[in-house]
LUMKOLGU-13451 format. One record per atom (N, C-alpha, C, O): residue number from 0; residue in one letter; atom name; y, z, x. Coordinates in nm, 3 decimals, always signed. Layout:
# residues N
+-----+-----+------+---------+---------+---------+
|   n | res | atom |   north |      up |    east |
+-----+-----+------+---------+---------+---------+
| NUM |   A |   CA |       Y |       Z |       X |
...
+-----+-----+------+---------+---------+---------+
This chain:
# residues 105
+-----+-----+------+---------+---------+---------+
|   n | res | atom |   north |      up |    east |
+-----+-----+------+---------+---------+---------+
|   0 |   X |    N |  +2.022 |  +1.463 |  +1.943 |
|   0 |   X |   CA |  +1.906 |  +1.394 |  +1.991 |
|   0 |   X |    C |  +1.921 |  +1.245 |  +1.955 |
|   0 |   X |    O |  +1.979 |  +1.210 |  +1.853 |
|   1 |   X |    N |  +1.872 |  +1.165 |  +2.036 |
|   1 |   X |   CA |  +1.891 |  +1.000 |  +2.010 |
|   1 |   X |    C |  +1.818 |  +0.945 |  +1.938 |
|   1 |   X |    O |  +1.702 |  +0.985 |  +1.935 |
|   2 |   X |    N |  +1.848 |  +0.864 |  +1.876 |
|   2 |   X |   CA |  +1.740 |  +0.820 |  +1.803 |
|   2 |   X |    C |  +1.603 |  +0.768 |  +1.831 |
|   2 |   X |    O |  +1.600 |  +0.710 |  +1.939 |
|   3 |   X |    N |  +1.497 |  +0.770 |  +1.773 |
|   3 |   X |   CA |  +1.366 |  +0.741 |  +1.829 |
|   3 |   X |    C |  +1.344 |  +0.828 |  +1.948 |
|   3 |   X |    O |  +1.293 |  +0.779 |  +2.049 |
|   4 |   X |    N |  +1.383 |  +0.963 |  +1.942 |
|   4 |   X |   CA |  +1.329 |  +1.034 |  +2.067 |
|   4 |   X |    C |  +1.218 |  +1.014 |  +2.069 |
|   4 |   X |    O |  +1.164 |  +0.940 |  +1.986 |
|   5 |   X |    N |  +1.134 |  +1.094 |  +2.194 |
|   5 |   X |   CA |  +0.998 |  +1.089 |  +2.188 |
|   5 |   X |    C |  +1.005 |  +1.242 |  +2.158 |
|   5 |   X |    O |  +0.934 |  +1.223 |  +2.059 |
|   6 |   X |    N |  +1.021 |  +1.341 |  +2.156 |
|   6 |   X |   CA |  +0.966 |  +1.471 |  +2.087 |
|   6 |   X |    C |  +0.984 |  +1.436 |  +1.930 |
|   6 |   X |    O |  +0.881 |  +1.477 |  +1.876 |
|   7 |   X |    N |  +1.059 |  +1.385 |  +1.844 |
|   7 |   X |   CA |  +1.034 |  +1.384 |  +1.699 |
|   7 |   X |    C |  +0.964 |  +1.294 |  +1.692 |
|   7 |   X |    O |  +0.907 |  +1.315 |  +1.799 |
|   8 |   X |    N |  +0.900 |  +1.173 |  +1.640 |
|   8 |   X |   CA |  +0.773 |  +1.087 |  +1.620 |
|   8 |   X |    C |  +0.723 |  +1.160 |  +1.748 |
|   8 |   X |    O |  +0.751 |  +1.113 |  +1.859 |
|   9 |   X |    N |  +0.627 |  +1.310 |  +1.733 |
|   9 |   X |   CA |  +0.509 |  +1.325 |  +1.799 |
|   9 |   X |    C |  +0.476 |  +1.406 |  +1.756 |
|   9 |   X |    O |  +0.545 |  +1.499 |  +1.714 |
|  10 |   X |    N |  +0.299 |  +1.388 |  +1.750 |
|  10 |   X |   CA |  +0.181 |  +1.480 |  +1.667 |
|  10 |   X |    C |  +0.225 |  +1.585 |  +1.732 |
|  10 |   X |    O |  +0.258 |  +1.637 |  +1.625 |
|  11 |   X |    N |  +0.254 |  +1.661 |  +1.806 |
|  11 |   X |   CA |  +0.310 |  +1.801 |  +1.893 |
|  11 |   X |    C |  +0.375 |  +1.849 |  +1.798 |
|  11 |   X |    O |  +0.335 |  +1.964 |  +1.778 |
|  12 |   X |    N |  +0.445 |  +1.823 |  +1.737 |
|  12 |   X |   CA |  +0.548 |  +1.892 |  +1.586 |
|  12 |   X |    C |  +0.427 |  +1.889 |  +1.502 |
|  12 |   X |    O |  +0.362 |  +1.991 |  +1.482 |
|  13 |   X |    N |  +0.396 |  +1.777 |  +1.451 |
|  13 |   X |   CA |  +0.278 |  +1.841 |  +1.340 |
|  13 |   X |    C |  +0.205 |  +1.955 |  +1.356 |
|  13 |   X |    O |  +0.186 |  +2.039 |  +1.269 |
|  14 |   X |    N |  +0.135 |  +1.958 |  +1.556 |
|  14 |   X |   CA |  +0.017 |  +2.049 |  +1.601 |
|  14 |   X |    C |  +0.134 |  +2.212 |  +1.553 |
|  14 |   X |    O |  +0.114 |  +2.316 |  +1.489 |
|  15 |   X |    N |  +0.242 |  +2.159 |  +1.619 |
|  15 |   X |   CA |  +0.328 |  +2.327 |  +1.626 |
|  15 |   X |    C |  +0.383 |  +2.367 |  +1.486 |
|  15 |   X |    O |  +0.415 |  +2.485 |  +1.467 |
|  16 |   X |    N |  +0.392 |  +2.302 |  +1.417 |
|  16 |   X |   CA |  +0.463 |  +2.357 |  +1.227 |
|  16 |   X |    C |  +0.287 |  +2.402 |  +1.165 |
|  16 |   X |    O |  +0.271 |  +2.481 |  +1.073 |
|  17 |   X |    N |  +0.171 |  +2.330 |  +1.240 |
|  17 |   X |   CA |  +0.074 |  +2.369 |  +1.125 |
|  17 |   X |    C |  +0.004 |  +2.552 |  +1.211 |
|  17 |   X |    O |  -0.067 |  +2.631 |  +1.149 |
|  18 |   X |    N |  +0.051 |  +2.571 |  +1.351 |
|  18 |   X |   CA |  +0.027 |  +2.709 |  +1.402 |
|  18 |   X |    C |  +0.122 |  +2.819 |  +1.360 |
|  18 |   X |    O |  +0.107 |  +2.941 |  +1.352 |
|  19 |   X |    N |  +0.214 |  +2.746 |  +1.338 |
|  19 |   X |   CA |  +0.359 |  +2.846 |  +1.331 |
|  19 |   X |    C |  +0.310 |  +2.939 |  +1.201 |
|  19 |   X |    O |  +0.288 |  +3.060 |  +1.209 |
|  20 |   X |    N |  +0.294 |  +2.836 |  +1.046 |
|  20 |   X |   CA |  +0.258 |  +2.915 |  +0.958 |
|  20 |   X |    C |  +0.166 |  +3.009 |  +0.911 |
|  20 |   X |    O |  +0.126 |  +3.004 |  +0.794 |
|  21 |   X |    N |  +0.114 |  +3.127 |  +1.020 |
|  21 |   X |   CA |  -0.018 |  +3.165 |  +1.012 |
|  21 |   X |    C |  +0.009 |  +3.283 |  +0.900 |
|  21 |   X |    O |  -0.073 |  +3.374 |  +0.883 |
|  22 |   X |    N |  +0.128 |  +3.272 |  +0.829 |
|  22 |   X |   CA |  +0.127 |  +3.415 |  +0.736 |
|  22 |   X |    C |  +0.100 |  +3.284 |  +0.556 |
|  22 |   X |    O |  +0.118 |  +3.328 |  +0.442 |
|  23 |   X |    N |  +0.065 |  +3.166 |  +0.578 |
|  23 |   X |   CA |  +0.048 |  +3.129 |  +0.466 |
|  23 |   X |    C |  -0.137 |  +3.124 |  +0.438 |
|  23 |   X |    O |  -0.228 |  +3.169 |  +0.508 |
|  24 |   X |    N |  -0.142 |  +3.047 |  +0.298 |
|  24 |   X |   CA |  -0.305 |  +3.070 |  +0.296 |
|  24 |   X |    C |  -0.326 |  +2.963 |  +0.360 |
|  24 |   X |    O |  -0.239 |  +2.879 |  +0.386 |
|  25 |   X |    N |  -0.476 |  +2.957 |  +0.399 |
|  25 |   X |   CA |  -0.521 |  +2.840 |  +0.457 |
|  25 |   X |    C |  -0.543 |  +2.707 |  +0.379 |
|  25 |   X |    O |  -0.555 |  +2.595 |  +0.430 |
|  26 |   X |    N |  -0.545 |  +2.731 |  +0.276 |
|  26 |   X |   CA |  -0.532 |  +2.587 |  +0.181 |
|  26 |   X |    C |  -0.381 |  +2.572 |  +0.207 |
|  26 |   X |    O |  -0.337 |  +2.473 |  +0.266 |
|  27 |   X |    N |  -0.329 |  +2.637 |  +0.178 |
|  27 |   X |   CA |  -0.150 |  +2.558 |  +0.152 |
|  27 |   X |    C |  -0.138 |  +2.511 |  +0.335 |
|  27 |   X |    O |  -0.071 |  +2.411 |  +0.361 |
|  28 |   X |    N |  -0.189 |  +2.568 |  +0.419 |
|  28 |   X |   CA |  -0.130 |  +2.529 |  +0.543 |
|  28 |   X |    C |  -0.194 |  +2.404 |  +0.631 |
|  28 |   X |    O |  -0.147 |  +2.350 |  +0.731 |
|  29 |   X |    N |  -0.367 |  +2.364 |  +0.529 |
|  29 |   X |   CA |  -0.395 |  +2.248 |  +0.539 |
|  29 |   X |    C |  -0.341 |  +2.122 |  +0.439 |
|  29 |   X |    O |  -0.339 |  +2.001 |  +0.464 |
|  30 |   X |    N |  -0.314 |  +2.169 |  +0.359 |
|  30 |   X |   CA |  -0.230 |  +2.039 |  +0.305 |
|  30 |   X |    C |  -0.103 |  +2.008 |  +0.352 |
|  30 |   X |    O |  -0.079 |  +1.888 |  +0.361 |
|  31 |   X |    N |  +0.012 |  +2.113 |  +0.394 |
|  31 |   X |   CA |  +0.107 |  +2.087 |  +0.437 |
|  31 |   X |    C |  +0.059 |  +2.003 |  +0.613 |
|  31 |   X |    O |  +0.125 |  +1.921 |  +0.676 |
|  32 |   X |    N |  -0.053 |  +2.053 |  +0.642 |
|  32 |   X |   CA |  -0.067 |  +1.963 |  +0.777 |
|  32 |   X |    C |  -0.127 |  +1.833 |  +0.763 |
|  32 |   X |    O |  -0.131 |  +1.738 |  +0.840 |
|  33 |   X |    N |  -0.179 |  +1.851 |  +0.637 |
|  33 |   X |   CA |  -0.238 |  +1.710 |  +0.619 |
|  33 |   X |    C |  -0.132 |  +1.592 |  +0.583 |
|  33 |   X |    O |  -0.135 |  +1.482 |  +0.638 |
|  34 |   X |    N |  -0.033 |  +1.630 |  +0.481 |
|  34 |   X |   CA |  +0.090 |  +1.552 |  +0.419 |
|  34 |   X |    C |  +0.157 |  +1.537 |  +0.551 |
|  34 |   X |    O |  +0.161 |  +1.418 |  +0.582 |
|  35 |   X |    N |  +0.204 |  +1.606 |  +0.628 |
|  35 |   X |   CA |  +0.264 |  +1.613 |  +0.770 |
|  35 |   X |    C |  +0.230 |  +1.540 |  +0.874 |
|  35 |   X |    O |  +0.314 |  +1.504 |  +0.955 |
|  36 |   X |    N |  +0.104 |  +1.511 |  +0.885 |
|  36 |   X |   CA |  +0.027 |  +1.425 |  +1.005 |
|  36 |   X |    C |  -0.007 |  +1.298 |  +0.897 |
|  36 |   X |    O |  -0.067 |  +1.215 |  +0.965 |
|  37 |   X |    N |  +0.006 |  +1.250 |  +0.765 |
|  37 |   X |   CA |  -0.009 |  +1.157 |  +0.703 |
|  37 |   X |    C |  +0.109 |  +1.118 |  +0.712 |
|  37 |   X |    O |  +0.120 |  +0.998 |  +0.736 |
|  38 |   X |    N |  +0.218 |  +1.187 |  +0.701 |
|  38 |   X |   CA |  +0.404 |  +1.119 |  +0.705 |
|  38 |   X |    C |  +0.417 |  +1.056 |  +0.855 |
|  38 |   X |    O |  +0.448 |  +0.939 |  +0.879 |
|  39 |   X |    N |  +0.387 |  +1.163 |  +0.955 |
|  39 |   X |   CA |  +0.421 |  +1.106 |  +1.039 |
|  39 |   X |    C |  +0.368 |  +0.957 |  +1.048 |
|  39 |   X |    O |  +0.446 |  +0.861 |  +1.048 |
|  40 |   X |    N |  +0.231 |  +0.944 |  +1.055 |
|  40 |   X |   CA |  +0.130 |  +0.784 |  +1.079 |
|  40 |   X |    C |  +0.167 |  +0.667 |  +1.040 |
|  40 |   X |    O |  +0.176 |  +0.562 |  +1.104 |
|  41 |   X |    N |  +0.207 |  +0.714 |  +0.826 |
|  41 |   X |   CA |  +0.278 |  +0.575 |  +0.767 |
|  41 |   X |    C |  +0.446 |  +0.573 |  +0.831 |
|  41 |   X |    O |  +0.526 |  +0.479 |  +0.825 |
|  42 |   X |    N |  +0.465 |  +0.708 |  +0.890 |
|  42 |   X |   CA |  +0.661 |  +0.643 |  +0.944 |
|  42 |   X |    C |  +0.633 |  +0.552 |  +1.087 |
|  42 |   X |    O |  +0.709 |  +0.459 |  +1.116 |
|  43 |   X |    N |  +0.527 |  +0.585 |  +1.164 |
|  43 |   X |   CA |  +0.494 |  +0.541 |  +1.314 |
|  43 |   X |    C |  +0.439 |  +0.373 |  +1.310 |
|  43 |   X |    O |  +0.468 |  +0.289 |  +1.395 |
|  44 |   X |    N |  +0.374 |  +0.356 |  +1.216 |
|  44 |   X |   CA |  +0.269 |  +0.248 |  +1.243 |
|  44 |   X |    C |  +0.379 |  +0.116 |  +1.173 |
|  44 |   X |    O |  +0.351 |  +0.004 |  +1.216 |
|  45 |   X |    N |  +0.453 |  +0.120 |  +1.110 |
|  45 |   X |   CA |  +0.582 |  -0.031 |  +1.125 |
|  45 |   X |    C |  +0.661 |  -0.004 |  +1.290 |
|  45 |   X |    O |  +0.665 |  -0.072 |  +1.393 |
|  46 |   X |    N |  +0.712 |  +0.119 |  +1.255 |
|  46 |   X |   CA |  +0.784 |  +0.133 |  +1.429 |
|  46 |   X |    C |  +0.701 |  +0.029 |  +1.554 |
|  46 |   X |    O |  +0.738 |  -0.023 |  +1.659 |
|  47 |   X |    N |  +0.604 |  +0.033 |  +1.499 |
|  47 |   X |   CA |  +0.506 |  -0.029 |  +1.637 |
|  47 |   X |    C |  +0.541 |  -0.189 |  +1.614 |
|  47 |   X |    O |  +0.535 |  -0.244 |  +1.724 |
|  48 |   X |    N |  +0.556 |  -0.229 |  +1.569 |
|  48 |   X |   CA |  +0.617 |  -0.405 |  +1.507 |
|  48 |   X |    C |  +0.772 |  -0.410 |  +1.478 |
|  48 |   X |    O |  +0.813 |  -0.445 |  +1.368 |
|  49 |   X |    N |  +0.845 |  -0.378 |  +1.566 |
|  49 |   X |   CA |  +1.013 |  -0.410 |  +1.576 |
|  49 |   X |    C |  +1.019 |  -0.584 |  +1.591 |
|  49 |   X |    O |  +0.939 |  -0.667 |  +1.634 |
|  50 |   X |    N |  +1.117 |  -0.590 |  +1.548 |
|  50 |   X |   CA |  +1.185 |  -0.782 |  +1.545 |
|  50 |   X |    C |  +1.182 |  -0.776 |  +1.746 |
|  50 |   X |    O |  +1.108 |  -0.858 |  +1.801 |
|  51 |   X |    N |  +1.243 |  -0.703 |  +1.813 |
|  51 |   X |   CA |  +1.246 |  -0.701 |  +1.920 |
|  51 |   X |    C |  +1.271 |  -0.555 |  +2.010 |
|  51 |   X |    O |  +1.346 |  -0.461 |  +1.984 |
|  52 |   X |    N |  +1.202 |  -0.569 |  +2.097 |
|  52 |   X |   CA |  +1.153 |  -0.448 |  +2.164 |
|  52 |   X |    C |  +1.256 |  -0.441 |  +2.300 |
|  52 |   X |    O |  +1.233 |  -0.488 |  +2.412 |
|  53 |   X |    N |  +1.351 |  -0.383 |  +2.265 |
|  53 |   X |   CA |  +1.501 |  -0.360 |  +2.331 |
|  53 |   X |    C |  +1.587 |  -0.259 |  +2.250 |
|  53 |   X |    O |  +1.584 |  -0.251 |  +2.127 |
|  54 |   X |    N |  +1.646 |  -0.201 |  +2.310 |
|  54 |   X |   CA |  +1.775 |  -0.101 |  +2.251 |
|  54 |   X |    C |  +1.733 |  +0.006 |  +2.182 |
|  54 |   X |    O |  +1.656 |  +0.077 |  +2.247 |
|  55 |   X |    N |  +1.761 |  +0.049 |  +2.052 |
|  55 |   X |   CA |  +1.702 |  +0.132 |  +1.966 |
|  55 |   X |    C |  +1.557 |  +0.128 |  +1.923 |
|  55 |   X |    O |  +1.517 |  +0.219 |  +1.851 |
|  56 |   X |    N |  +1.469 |  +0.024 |  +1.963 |
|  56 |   X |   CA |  +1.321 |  -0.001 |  +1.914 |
|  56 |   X |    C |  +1.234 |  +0.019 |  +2.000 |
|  56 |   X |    O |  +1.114 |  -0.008 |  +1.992 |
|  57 |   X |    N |  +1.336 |  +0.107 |  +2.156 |
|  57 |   X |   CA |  +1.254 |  +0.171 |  +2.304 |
|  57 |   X |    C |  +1.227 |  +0.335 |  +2.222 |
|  57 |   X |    O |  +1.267 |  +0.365 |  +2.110 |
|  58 |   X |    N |  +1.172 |  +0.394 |  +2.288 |
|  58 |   X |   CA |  +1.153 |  +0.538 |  +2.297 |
|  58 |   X |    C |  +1.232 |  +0.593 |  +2.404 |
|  58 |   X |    O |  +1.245 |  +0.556 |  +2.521 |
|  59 |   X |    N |  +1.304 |  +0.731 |  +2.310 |
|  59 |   X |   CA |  +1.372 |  +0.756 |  +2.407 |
|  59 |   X |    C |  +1.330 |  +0.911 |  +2.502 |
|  59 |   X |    O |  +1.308 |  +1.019 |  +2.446 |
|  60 |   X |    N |  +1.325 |  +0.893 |  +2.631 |
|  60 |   X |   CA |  +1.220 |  +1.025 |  +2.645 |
|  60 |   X |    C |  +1.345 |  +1.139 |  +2.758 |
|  60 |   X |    O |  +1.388 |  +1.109 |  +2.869 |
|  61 |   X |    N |  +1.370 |  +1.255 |  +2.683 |
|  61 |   X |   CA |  +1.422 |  +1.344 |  +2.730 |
|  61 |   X |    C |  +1.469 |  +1.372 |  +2.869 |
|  61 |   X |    O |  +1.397 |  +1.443 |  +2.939 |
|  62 |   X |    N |  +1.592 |  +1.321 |  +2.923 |
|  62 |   X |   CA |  +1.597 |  +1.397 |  +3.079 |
|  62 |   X |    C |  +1.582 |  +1.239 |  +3.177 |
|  62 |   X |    O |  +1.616 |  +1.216 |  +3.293 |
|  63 |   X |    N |  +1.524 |  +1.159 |  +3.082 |
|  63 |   X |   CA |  +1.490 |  +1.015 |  +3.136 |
|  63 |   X |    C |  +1.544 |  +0.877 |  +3.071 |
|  63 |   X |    O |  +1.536 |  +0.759 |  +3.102 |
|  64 |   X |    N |  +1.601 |  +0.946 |  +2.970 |
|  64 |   X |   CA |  +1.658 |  +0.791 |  +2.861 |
|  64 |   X |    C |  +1.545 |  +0.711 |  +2.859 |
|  64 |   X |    O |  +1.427 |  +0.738 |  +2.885 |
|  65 |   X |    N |  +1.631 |  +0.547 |  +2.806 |
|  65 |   X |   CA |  +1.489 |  +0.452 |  +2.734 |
|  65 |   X |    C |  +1.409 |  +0.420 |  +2.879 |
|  65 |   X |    O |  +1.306 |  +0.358 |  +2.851 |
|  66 |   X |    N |  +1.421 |  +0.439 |  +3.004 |
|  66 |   X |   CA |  +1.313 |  +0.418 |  +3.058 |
|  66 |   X |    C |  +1.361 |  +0.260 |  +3.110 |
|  66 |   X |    O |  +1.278 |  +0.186 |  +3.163 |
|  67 |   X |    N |  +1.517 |  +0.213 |  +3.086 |
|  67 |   X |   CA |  +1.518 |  +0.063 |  +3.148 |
|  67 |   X |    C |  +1.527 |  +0.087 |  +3.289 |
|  67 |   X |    O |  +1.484 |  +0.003 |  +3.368 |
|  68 |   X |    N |  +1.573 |  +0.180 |  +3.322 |
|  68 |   X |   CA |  +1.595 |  +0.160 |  +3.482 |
|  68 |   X |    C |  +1.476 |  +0.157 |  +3.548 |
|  68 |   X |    O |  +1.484 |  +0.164 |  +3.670 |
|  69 |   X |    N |  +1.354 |  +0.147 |  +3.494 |
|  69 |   X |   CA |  +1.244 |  +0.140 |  +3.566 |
|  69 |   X |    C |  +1.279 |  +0.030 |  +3.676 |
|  69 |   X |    O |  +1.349 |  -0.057 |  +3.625 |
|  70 |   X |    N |  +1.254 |  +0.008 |  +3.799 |
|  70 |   X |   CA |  +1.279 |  -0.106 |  +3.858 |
|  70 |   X |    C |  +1.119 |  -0.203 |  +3.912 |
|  70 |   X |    O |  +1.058 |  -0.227 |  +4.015 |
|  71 |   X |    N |  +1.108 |  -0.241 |  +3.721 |
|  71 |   X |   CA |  +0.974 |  -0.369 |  +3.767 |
|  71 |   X |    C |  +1.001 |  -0.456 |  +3.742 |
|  71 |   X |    O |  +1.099 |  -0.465 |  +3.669 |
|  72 |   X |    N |  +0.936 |  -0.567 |  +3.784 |
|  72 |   X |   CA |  +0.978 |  -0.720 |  +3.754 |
|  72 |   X |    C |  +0.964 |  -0.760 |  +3.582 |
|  72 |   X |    O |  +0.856 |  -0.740 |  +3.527 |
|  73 |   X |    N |  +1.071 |  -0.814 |  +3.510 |
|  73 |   X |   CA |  +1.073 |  -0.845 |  +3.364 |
|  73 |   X |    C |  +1.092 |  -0.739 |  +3.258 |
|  73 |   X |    O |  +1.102 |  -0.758 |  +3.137 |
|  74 |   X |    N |  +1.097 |  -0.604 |  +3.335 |
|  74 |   X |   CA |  +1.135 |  -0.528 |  +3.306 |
|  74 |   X |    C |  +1.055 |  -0.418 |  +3.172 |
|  74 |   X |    O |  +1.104 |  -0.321 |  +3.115 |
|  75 |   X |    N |  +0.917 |  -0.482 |  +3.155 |
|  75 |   X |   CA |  +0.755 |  -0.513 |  +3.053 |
|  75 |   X |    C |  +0.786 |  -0.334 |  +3.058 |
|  75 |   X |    O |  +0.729 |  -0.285 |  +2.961 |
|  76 |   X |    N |  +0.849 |  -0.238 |  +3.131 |
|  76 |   X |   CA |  +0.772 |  -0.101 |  +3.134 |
|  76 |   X |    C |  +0.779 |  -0.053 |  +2.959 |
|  76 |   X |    O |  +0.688 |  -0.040 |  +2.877 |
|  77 |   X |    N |  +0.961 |  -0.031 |  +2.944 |
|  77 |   X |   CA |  +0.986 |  +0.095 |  +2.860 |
|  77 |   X |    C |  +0.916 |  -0.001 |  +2.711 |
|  77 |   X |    O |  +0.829 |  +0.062 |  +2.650 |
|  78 |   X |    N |  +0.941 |  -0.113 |  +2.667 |
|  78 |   X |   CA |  +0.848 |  -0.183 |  +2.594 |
|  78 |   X |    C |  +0.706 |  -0.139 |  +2.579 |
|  78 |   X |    O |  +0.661 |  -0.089 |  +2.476 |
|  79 |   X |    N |  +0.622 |  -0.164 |  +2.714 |
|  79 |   X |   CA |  +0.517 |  -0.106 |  +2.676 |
|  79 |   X |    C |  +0.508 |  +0.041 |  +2.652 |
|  79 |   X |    O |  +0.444 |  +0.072 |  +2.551 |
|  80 |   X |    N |  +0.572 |  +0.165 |  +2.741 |
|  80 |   X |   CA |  +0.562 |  +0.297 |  +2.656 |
|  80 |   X |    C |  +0.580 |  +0.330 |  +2.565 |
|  80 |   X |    O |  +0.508 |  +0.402 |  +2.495 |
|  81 |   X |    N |  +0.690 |  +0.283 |  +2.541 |
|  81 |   X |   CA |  +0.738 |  +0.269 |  +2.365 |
|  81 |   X |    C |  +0.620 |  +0.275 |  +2.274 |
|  81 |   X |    O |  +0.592 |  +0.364 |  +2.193 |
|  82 |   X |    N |  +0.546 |  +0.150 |  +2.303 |
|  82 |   X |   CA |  +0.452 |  +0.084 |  +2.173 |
|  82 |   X |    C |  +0.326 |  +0.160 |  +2.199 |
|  82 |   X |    O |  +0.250 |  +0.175 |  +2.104 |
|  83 |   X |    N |  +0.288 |  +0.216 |  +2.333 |
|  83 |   X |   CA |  +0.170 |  +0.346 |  +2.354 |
|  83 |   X |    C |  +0.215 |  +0.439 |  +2.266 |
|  83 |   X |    O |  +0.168 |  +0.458 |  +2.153 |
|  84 |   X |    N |  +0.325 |  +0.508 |  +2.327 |
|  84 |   X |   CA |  +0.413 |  +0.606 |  +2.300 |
|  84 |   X |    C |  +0.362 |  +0.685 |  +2.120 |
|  84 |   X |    O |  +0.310 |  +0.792 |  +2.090 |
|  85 |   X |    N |  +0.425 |  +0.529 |  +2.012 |
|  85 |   X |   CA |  +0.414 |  +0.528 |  +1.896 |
|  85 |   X |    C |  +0.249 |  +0.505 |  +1.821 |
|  85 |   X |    O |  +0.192 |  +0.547 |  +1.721 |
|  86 |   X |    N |  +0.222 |  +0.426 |  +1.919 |
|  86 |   X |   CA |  +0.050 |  +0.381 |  +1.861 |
|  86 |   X |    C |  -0.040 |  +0.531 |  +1.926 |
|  86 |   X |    O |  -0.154 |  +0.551 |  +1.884 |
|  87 |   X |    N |  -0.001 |  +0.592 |  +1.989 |
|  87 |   X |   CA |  -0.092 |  +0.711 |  +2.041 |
|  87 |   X |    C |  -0.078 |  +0.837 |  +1.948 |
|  87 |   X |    O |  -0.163 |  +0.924 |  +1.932 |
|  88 |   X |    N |  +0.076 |  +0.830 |  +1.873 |
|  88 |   X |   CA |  +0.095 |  +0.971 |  +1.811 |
|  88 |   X |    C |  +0.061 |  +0.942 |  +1.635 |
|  88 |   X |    O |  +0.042 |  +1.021 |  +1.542 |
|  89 |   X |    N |  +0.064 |  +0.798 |  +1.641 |
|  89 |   X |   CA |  +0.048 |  +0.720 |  +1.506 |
|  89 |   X |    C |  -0.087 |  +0.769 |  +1.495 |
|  89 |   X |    O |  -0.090 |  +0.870 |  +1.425 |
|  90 |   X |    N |  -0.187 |  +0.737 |  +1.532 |
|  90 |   X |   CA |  -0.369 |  +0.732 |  +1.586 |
|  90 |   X |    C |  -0.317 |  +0.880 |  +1.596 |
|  90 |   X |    O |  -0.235 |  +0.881 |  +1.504 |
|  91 |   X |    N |  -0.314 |  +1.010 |  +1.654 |
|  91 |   X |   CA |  -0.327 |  +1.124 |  +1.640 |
|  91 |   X |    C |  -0.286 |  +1.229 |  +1.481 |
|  91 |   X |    O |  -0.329 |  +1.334 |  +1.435 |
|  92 |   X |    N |  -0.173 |  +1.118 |  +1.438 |
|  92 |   X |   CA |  -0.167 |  +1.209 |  +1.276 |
|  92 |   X |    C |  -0.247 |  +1.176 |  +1.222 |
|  92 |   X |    O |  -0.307 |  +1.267 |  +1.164 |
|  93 |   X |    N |  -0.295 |  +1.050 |  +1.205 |
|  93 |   X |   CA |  -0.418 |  +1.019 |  +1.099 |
|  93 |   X |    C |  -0.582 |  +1.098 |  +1.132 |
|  93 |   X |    O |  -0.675 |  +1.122 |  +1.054 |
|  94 |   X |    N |  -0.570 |  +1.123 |  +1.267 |
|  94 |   X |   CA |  -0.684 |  +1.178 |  +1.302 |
|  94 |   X |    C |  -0.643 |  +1.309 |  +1.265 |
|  94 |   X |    O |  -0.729 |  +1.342 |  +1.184 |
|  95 |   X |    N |  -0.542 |  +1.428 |  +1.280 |
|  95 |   X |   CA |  -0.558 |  +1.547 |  +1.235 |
|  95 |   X |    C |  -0.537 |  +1.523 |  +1.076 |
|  95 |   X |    O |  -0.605 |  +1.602 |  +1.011 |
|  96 |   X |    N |  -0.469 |  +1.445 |  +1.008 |
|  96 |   X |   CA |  -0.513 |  +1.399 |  +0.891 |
|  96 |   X |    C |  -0.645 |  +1.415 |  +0.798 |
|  96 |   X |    O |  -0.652 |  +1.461 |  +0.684 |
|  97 |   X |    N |  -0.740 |  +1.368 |  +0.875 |
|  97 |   X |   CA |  -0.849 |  +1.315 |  +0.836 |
|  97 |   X |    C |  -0.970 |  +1.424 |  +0.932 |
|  97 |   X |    O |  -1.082 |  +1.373 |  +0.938 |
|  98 |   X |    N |  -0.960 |  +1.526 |  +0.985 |
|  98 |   X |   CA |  -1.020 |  +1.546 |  +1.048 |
|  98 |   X |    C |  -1.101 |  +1.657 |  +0.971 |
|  98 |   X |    O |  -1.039 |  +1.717 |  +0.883 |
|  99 |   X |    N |  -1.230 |  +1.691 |  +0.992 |
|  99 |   X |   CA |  -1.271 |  +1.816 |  +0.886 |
|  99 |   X |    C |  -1.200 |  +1.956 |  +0.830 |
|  99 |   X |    O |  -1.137 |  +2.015 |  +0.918 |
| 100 |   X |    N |  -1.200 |  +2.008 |  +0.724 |
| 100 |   X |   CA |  -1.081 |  +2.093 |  +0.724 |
| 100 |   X |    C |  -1.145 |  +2.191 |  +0.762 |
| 100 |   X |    O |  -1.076 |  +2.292 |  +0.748 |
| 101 |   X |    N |  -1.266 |  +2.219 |  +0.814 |
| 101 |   X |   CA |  -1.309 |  +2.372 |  +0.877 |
| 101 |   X |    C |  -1.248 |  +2.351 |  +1.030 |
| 101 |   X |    O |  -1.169 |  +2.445 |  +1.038 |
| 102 |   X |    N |  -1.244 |  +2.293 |  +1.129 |
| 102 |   X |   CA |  -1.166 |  +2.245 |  +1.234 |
| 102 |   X |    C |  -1.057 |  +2.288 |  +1.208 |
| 102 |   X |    O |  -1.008 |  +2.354 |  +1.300 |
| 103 |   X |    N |  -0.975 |  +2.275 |  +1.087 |
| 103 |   X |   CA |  -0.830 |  +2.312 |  +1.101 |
| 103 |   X |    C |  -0.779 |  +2.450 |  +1.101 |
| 103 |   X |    O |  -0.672 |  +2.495 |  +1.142 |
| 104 |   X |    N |  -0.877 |  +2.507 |  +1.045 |
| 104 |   X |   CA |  -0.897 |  +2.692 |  +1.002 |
| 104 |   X |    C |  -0.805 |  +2.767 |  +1.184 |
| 104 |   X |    O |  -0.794 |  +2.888 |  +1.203 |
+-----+-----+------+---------+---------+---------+
């Protein structure tokens, strides 16, 4: 897998590791989702501020690569998905993070 895919930095792995474990207790399987959707947020939220938004600092999305061949003028696309991309799944760990733990049951 390339680096900065888009399936690893995404809350979708947090949502699927915290269903998978349904033979643990529910305390251990909310903290492991909580530490999990807290790792992901503090690894996501520098990603979003690269020196420059080209090459390895695009997202890379499965079946589609970084998304340069888009054909728009200045070429603004895979830049901006990128920085959605990371600011959307960043904003989703902190929210299952932080979210009530009867919700998580």
């Amino acid at each position: 897998m390339p680096h900065r895919s888009a399936i690893t930095p995404s809350a979708l792995i947090v949502l699927a590791v915290s269903r998978l474990r349904a033979r643990l207790g529910s305390d251990v399987r909310r903290l492991v989702t909580y530490d999990a959707a807290t790792g992901l947020a503090l690894h996501l939220v520098p990603d979003l501020f690269p020196s420059v938004r080209t090459g390895y600092a695009l997202v890379h999305v499965p079946l589609l690569g970084r998304l340069t061949w888009v054909p728009l003028e200045g070429n603004w696309f895979p830049a901006a998905f990128s920085f959605c991309w990371l600011g959307v799944n960043a904003a989703a760990g902190l929210w299952i993070a932080w979210k009530p733990p009867a919700r998580l049951s």
